[in-house]
N, C-alpha and C positions, 0 to 999 in steps of 0.2 A: 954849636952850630949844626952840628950832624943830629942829634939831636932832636933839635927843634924844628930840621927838616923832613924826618923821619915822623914826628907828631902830625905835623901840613898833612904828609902822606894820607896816616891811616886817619884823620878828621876826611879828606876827600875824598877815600873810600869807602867810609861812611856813610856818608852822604852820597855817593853817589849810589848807594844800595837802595838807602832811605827813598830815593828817589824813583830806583827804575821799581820799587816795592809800591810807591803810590802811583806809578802810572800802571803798572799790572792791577793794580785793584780797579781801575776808573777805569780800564778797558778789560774786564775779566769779564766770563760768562758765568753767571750762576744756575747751579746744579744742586741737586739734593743730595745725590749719590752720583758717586764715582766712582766704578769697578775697575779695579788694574789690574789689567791679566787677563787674557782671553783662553789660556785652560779653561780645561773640564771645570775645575772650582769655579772661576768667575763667570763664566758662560751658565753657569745651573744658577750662580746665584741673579745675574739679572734677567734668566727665565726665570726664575720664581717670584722674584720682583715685576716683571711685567706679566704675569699670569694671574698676578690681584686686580680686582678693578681698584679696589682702592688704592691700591698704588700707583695705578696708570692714571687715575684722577687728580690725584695727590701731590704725587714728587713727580722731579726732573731728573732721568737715570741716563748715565751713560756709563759705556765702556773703553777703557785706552785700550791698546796691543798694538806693537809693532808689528808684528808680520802680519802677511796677506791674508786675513780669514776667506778671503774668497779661496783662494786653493784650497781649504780645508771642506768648504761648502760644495766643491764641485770636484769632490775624491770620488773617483769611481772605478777601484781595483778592479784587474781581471777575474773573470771567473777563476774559482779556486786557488786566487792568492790570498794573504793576507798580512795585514801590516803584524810589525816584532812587535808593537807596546799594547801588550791587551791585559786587561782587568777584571778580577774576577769581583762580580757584585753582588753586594748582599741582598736578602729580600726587603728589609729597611730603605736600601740604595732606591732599590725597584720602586718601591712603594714613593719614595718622594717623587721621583723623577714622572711615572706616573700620573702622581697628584695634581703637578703643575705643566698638566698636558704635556711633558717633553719626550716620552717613551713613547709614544705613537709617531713619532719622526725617526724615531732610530729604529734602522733595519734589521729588524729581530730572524731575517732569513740568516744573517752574518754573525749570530749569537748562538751560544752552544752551553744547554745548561751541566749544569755538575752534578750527577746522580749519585754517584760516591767516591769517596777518597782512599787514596790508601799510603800510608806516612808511615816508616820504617828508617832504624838505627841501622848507621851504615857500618859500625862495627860489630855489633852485637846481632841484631839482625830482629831485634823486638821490634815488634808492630802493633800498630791499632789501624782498623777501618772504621769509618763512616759511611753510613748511608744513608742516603734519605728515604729509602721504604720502611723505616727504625720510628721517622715520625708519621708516615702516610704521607708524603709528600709525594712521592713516587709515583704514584698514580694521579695524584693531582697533577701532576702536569707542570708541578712548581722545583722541583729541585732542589739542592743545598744551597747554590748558588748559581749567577749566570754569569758565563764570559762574555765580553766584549773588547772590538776592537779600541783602543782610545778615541780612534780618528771617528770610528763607527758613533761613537755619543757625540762626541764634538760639532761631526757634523749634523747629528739631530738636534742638537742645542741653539746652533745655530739658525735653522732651517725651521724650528719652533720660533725663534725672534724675529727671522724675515717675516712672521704674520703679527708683530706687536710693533708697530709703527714708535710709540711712545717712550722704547726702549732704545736708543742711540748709540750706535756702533760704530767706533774711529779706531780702524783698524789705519793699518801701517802709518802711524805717528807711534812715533817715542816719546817717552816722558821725560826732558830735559835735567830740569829741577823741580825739587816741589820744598816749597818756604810757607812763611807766613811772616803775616802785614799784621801791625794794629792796624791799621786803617782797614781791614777785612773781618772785622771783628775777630773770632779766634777760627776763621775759616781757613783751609788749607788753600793755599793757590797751587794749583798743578799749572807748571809750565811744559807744554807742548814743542814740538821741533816744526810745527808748521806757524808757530808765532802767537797760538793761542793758548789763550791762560783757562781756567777752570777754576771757577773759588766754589769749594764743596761743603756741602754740610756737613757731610759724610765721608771721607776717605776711605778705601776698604783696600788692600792689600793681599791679591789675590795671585802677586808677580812671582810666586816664587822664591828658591832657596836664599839667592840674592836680592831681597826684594828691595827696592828702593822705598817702595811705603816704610819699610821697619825703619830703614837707614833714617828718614825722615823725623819719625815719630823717636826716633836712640831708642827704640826698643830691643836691650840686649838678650842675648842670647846664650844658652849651652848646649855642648856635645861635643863627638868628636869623629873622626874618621874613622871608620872599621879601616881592620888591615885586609878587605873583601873587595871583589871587583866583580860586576854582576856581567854576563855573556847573555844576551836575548835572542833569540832566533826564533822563526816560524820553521817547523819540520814538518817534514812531509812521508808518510808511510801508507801502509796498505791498509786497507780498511780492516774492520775487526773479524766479520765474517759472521754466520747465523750462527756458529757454536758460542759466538762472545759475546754478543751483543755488541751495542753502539758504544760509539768511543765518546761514552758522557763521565769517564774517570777519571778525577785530578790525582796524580802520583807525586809522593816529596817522600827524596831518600835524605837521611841527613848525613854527610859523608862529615869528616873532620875538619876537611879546607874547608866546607860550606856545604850547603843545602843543594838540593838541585832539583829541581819541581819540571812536571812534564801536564801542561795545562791542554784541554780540548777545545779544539776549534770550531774544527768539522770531522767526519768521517774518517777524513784522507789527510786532516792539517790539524797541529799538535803547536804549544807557545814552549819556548823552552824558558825557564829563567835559572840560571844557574851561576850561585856566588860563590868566589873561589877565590884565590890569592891571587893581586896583582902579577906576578912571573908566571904564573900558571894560564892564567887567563890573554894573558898578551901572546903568548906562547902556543895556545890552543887557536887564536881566532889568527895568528900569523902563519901557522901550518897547513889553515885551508879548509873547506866546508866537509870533504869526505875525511880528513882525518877529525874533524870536531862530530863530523856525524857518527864515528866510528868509538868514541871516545863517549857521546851522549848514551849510546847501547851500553857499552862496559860501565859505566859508572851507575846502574842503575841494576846490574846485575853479578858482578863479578867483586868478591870477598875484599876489605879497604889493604890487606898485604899485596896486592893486585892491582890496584888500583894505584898505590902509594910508588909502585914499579915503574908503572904505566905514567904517569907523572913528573917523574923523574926523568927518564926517558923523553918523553915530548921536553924538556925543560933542555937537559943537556943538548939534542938533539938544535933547539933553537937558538941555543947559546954559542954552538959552535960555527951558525950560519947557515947550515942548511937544514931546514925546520924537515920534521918529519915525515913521509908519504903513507899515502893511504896502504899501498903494500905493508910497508913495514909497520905498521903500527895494525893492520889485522894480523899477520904473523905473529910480530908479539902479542896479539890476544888467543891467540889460537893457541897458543903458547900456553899462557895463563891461565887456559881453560884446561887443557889438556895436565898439567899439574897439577889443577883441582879435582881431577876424575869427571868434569863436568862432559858430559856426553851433549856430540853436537846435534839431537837430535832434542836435549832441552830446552826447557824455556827459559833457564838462565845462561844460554850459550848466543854468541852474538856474532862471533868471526864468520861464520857463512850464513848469510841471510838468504839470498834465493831460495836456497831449497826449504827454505820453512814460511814461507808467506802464502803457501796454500797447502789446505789440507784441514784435514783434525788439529787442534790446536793441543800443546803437550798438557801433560799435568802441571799445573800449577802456573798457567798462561796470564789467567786474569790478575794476578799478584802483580804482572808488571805490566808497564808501557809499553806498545807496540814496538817495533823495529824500527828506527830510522831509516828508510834509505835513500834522502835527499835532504839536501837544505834549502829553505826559497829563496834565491841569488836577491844578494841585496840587503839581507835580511838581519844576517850578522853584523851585531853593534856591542859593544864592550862599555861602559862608565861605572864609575865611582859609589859607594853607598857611604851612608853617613847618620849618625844619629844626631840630631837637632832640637831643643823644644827653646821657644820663646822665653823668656823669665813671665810678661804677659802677652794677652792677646788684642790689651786698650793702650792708646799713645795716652800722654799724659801731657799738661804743662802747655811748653809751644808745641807739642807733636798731639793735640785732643783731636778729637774728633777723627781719629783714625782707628781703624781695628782689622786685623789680620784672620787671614781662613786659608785653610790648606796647607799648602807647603813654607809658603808665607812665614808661619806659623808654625810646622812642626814635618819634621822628614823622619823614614821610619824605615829598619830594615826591612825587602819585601817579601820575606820569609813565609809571609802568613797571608799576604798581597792586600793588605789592609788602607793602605794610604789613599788611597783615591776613594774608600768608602769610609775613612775618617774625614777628610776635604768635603765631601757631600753631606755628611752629616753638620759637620761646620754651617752651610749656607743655609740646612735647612734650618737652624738655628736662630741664625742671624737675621734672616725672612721675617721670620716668628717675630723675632723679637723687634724689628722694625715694625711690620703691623702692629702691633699689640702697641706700639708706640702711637703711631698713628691714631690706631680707635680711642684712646685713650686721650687724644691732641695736645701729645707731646713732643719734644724737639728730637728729631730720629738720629740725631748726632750727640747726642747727650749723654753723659756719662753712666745717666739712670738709666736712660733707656737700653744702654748697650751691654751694662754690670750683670742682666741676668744672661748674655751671653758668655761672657768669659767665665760664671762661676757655672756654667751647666758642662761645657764644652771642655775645659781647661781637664780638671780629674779623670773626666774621661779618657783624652786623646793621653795623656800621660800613663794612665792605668794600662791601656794596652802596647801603649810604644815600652813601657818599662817590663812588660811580660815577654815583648817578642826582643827585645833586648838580653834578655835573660838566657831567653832558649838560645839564643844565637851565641851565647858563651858558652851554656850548658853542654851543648853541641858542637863545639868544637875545640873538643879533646880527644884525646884516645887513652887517658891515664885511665888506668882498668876500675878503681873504688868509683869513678865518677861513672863510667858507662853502666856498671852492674846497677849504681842508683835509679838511673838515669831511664836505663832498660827494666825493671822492677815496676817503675812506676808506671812506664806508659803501659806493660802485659796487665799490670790490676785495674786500672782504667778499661782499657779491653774489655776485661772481664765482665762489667758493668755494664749492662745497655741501659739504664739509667742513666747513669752519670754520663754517659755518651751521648744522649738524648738532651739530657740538659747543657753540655757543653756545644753541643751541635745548634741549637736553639740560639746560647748567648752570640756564636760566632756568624751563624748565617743572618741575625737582625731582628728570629723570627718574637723571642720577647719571649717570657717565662707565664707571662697572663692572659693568653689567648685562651681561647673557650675551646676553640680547635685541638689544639695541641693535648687541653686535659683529655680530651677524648680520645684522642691517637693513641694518648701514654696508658691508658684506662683498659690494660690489658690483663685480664684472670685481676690476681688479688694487686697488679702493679698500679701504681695511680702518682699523679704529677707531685703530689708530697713525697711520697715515697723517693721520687724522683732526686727534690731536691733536698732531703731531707741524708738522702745517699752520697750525693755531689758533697755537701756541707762534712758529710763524717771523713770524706776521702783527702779534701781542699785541708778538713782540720788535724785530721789524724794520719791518714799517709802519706798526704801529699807533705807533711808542714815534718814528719819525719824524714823523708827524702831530701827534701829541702836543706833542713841539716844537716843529715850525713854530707851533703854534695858540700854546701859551706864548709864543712871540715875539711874533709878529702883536697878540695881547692885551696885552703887554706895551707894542709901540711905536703902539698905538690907546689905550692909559690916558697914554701920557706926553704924546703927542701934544694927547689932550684937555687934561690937566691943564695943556699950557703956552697954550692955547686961553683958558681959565677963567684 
């Protein structure tokens, strides 16, 4: 009896799906494309979509987002603030954004390019710089890269679609459920919270880490949590002065707990991103913006046995309930300094900042980041990193006619700050490969059509999440065989302005086949073979030797542990 009233049941719920599944179809709106996600990725990709006439001829585009894109459209910071989430973009980035008119909307006044780098082992103290006067960019006017605020694109992305009528934007609706009907042939129905359905040709899946398009399409997933917690701040210092020049230098120390990158805004405003261990970083942003501003100077100048003190200290300090003050945590740097002979009159000295923010700047100034001496109230925010990639980028089955970009798709430590110019390469992708569907009068939700993006995109986006996945292991040890590697490699890299040339190339977007670039590189008897012909012996021969030793070394430091435990 129970039984058979338990079968009643699920035949009614059956049916009763069957059912609200045929009237979602007989009352749905048909769309061509359907962007979910109003980030940066989904917003570039239906400007790039409404920036074709043939696509504005062709297809029916819309976009879902929950929150308000009007507050994003009508951000208008005060002078010299700026928001924490900014992006450093490639010339690739530029170049699309560009192409589909949407960099002429964003206020390149609030963009600040990157004229060189400068990346050093926080144990050892190896270094490599980068320049961009290495390739002639320098004077061009183009940089390695450009910063921007996120909100800053966002809202030029937006502000390019307010003049594409054709491209439709349903901001604050959520996306309820998304199913599928036979009776909608194999089209996705997106269900809405204000009652409306959406039967798409196209599903695209631009929501992010949790995105529901995946959940939809059971597009599983790998990865897993760093044991890393990222700190983001806007800082605030004094400008650099006629001795230093402009503050167009992006700085990354690699310390043990994490990275810690000091990105340029403006003049007077610096991005901080700095990943460190979850207790550490709760513990830093709980202490308060003068002792994190205090903490941002020493961790960028003061030896990792200093640092590791320093650390500890803020950690115990928070544990015990009363987090650390700004006094005490300069004392103990003044401390630290004073132990290492470091004279407060250096540029690796941090404990008295007033009396060095004017004047001749020391020896050896331009090696680091300016001084902190504020933080923009508001500013500090703390979350999680994670490494993520799709298994694919196409749903399959009952999940077709779906396909994922960005984050959607693939999260990435932001070590190397690549994510948002991998997500833009994704759309510009996907564009492509939708027109080319189109000129060809093909169905732009089709598996054909969509196969040549997942196989261009997919190697890609994997090749470099699984490089900056590496260094972020690589880098965070302090076992000595692995730094001596570690530091070996990045000084003979140095040594090379070749190979540095070439590696600057791959990472900025600018592409190894420009006609420009042979000429840059076209110095005395040096020439862009030579170039890469340099890269190739170092990637095969030193790099692929370091590589090993590090495997080893890692190897007999895990077994070593393990018969320890």
């Amino acid at each position: 009896m129970l039984a058979t009233t338990s079968s009643r049941i699920c035949r009614r719920a059956a049916l009763l799906r069957s059912w609200r599944r045929s009237v979602s179809t007989a009352t749905s709106e048909e769309w061509d494309v359907v962007v979910v996600g109003g980030g940066p990725a989904g917003l570039a990709l239906a400007s790039a979509l409404g920036s074709s006439q043939l696509v504005r001829e062709s297809l029916r585009v819309a976009l879902v987002e929950a929150s308000d894109l009007s507050k994003v459209l009508d951000w208008t910071p005060a002078t010299g603030t700026f928001s924490n989430r900014a992006s450093s973009l490639t010339h690739k980035s530029q170049a699309f954004l560009k192409d589909i008119f949407a960099w002429d909307h964003v206020d390149e006044e609030r963009t600040c390019l990157i004229q060189d780098m400068q990346v050093w082992d926080g144990v050892s103290d190896a270094r490599i710089d980068f320049s961009a006067s290495l390739l002639g960019l320098g004077t061009l006017g183009q940089g390695m890269a450009r910063m921007t605020e996120n909100l800053n694109l966002q809202r030029g992305l937006l502000r390019h679609l307010s003049s594409i009528p054709q491209v439709h934007i349903l901001d604050k609706t959520k996306v309820q459920t998304i199913d599928h009907a036979e009776a909608s042939g194999d089209w996705p129905l997106v269900h809405l919270d204000n009652g409306r359905v959406l039967r798409s040709r196209l599903l695209v899946g631009a929501d992010g880490l949790n995105s529901p398009v995946r959940s939809f399409a059971k597009i599983s997933s790998y990865g897993w949590a760093y044991d890393t917690q990222a700190i983001v701040a806007t800082m605030s210092h004094p400008p650099r002065g006629a001795f230093m020049g402009p503050n167009t230098t992006a700085y990354q120390r690699f310390l043990p707990t994490g990275p810690i990158a000091f990105l340029p805004l403006s003049p007077m405003a610096s991005s901080l991103v700095w990943s460190t261990k979850p207790p550490l970083a709760a513990a830093l942003v709980a202490s308060g913006p003068a002792v994190l501003g205090s903490m941002i100077n020493a961790a960028f100048r003061l030896p990792d046995v200093s640092m590791r003190y320093l650390n500890q200290f803020i950690l115990d300090a928070h544990a015990s309930g009363s987090p650390a003050t700004a006094p005490q945590i300069q004392a103990e740097i003044a401390w630290r300094e004073r132990s290492h002979a470091i004279d407060e009159t250096s540029a690796y000295a941090s404990a008295s900042i007033e009396a060095k923010i004017q004047g001749i700047p020391p020896t050896g100034a331009e090696l680091l980041p300016p001084l902190v001496t504020s933080l923009q109230p508001g500013t500090v925010a703390s979350f999680p990193l994670r490494f993520n990639h799709t298994d694919s980028y196409l749903g399959e089955g009952t999940g077709s006619r779906t396909v994922l970009v960005g984050d959607a798709a693939h999260t990435v430590h932001p070590l190397a700050g690549q994510g948002l110019n991998l997500g833009l390469a994704d759309v510009e992708c996907l564009a492509r490969c939708i027109q080319d569907a189109l000129l060809q009068g093909g169905d732009v939700g089709s598996r054909t059509a969509l196969l040549p993006y997942a196989q261009e995109r997919y190697f890609e986006n994997h090749k470099i999440m699984s490089v900056m996945d590496k260094l972020h292991k690589l880098y965070s040890t302090s076992f000595e065989p692995v730094v001596w590697a570690r530091s070996v490699g990045l000084e003979v890299v140095n040594e090379f302005d070749s190979v540095k040339a070439a590696l600057m190339m791959e990472a900025s977007g600018k592409g190894l086949g420009e006609s420009s670039v042979w000429d840059l590189l076209a110095k005395g008897s040096e020439s862009l073979a030579a170039a890469t012909n340099a890269a190739k012996i170092i990637r095969t021969g030193v790099s692929g030797m370091l590589v090993t030793a590090v495997q080893g070394v890692l190897k007999t430091a895990t077994s070593t542990s393990s018969r320890k435990h």
